[in-house]
C-alpha positions, 0 to 999 in steps of 0.5 A: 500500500503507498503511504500517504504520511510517513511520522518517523522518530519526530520530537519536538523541543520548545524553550521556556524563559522566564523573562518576556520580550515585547519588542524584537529589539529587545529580544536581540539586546538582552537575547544573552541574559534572559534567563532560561526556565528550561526546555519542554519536549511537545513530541518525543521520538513519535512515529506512525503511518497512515496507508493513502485511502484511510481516515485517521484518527489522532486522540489525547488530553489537552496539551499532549501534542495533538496540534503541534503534531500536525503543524509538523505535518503541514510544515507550519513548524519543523521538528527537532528531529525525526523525518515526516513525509507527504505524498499527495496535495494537502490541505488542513484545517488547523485553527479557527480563521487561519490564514484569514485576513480579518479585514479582508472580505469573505470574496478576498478571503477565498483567493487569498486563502486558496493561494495559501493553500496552493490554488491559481487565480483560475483555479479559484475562479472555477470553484468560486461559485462551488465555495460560497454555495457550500458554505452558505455565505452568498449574502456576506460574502463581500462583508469583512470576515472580522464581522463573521462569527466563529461558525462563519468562520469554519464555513469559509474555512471548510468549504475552501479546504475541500474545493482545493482537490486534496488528496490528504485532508487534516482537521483539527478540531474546528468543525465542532464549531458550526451548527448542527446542519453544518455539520451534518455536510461536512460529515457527508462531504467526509464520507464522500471523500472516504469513498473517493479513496482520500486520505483523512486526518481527524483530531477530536476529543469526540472519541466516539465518532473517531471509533466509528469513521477511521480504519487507525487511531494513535493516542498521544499522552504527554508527547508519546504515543500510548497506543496505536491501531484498531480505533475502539482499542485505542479509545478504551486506552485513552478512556481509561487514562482519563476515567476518574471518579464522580469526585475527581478520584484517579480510577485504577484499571484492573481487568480483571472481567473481560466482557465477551459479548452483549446482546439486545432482546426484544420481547420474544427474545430475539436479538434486535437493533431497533425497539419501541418507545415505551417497549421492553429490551433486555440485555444479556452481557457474557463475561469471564472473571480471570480472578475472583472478584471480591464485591463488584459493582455491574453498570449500565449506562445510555448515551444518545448519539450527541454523547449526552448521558441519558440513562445510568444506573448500577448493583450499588444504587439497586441495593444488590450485592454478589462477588464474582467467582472465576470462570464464565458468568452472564449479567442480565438487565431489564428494561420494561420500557425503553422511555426513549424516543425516536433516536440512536444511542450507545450501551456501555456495561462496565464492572468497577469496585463498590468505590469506584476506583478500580475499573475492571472491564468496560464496552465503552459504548460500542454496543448501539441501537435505535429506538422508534415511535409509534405514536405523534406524541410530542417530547423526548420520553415515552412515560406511560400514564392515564388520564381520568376525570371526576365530578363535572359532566364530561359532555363529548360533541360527535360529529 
């Protein structure tokens, strides 16, 4: 397979100084005497490769080197060492307004921006129409880009970034910054390029959709990589360095229960994906203890498909207590109704100690399903009641 990126042994060092130049002419004067806080190493000895044709997703917490990473990769910055290699037009999508000019309008800012990233005058003037139609800016688009807002903003951004014909796309973060049917074109317009065969790269700490649209993540933790490949793999690792407890406590991984296999039930028992609102759904978690467990907690927990928490609950809070023995044992849990409506969400089954310090095997919301209704009933949950009425005449018009 060619590769699209090759990241080769590449570290990054920055200075720290204590003192604070404000004018070039003072850096120069007093360069000798400023006082040196130290040195700070961003990246350290990072590589990886990305195949042309895979989406790639890039993880970690704020500051462990995710953007200077692809910095590095566009050439905004180079390394300290190490070697990274391109193949193929590239175009990125790092920051907020970047290679914008605030006092230039949207029309000037598409061939300025587009020059940046490598187009002709001709070129542009071909995509021009293409460009503001995408971005739904044809009435401010000869308006300066200092009046825009931060939407504004990714939209001319984005829609200049996909119209240069790139073969490598880097994005950074930006899109969560547009509305939601903004971003619902963007999505499309990433999966358009997914089955063109163009190679993308995905920085987000929404760590979900990095599992569901790339084919390999790298999780960088402090400057490192801490883990690399399959991307379910990867955001279990990472989600398990960040997992604290509900009082900010450090949660220590164990696994000591690995989690074979969960299944939905409808209500003849079969296997299922979609169920009804205000309907019945089992689930039915296989699991093998490699040790006995003393006092385990088993919990359940529903996100919708924002990643908002719909739904959690666990053994602790419905007053059940049991330990594990070694060996093969299955957890089941009933649901009779799914108050949900009409939408698509994510089951996570965990097992932690009564505490919650120690996790000891997790789904990380990768067992997903949906949920219809049947009714015209307004609002987000299906709760069942009645209605009755007493004392007055109750008088019904029939037509």
């Amino acid at each position: 397979m060619t590769k699209a990126i090759v990241v080769r042994d590449v570290s990054k060092q920055f200075r720290l100084y204590r003192q604070r130049f404000h004018t070039l002419k003072e850096r120069v004067i007093f360069f000798k005497h400023a006082r040196r806080a130290g040195e700070f190493w961003a990246l350290k000895d990072v590589s990886f490769e990305i195949e042309a044709g895979q989406t790639f997703g890039l993880i970690g917490a704020n500051g462990s080197g995710k953007t200077t990473l692809l910095r590095l990769i566009t050439g905004i910055m180079q390394p300290t060492s190490g070697e990274i290699e391109i193949n193929g037009r590239l175009a990125a999508l790092l920051e907020l307004g970047a290679g914008f000019h605030p006092d230039l309008t949207g029309r000037e800012n598409i061939y300025l921006n587009g020059s940046i990233l490598g187009l002709s005058t001709k070129e542009v003037d071909r995509q021009f129409d293409s460009i503001v139609d995408f971005s739904e800016l044809e009435q401010f688009i000869d308006n300066p880009v200092r009046s825009y807002s931060s939407g504004m903003y990714v939209r001319l951004g984005f829609a200049v970034a996909v119209h240069i014909d790139p073969d490598v796309l880097l994005i950074d973060e930006v899109l969560a910054v547009g509305d939601e049917s903004f971003q619902a074109k963007c999505m499309q317009h990433i999966r358009k390029f997914q089955n063109e065969g163009r190679t993308i790269v995905i920085v987000t700490h929404a760590v979900d959709q990095v599992r569901e649209m790339c084919n390999q993540a790298v999780l960088l933790d402090h400057g490192v990589v801490a883990a690399q490949g399959n991307p379910a793999e990867v955001v279990r690792v990472y989600r398990e360095k960040v997992a604290t407890t509900p009082t900010g406590d450090k949660v220590n991984v164990l696994h000591n229960v690995d989690i074979a296999d969960v299944k939905l039930l409808d209500a003849e028992g079969r296997s299922a994906e979609t169920f009804v609102s205000g309907g019945p759904m089992r689930v039915e978690v296989e699991m093998m203890a490699n040790a006995f467990v003393k006092d385990p907690v088993f919990s359940v927990n529903i996100h919708d498909s924002a990643g908002q928490h719909v739904f959690g609950t666990n053994t602790n809070w419905r007053f059940m207590q049991i330990d594990l023995d070694s060996g093969p044992a299955r957890l089941s849990i009933d649901f009779p109704i799914v108050p949900m409506r009409e939408g698509t969400f994510n089951l996570t089954v965990g097992v932690h100690s009564r505490d919650g310090l120690t996790l000891y095997a997790t789904t990380d919301r990768t067992t997903r399903f949906a949920v219809r209704s049947e009714t015209d009933e307004p609002g987000r949950l299906f709760l069942p009641c009645s209605f009755a009425v007493e004392g007055a005449a109750v008088r019904r018009e029939v037509s």
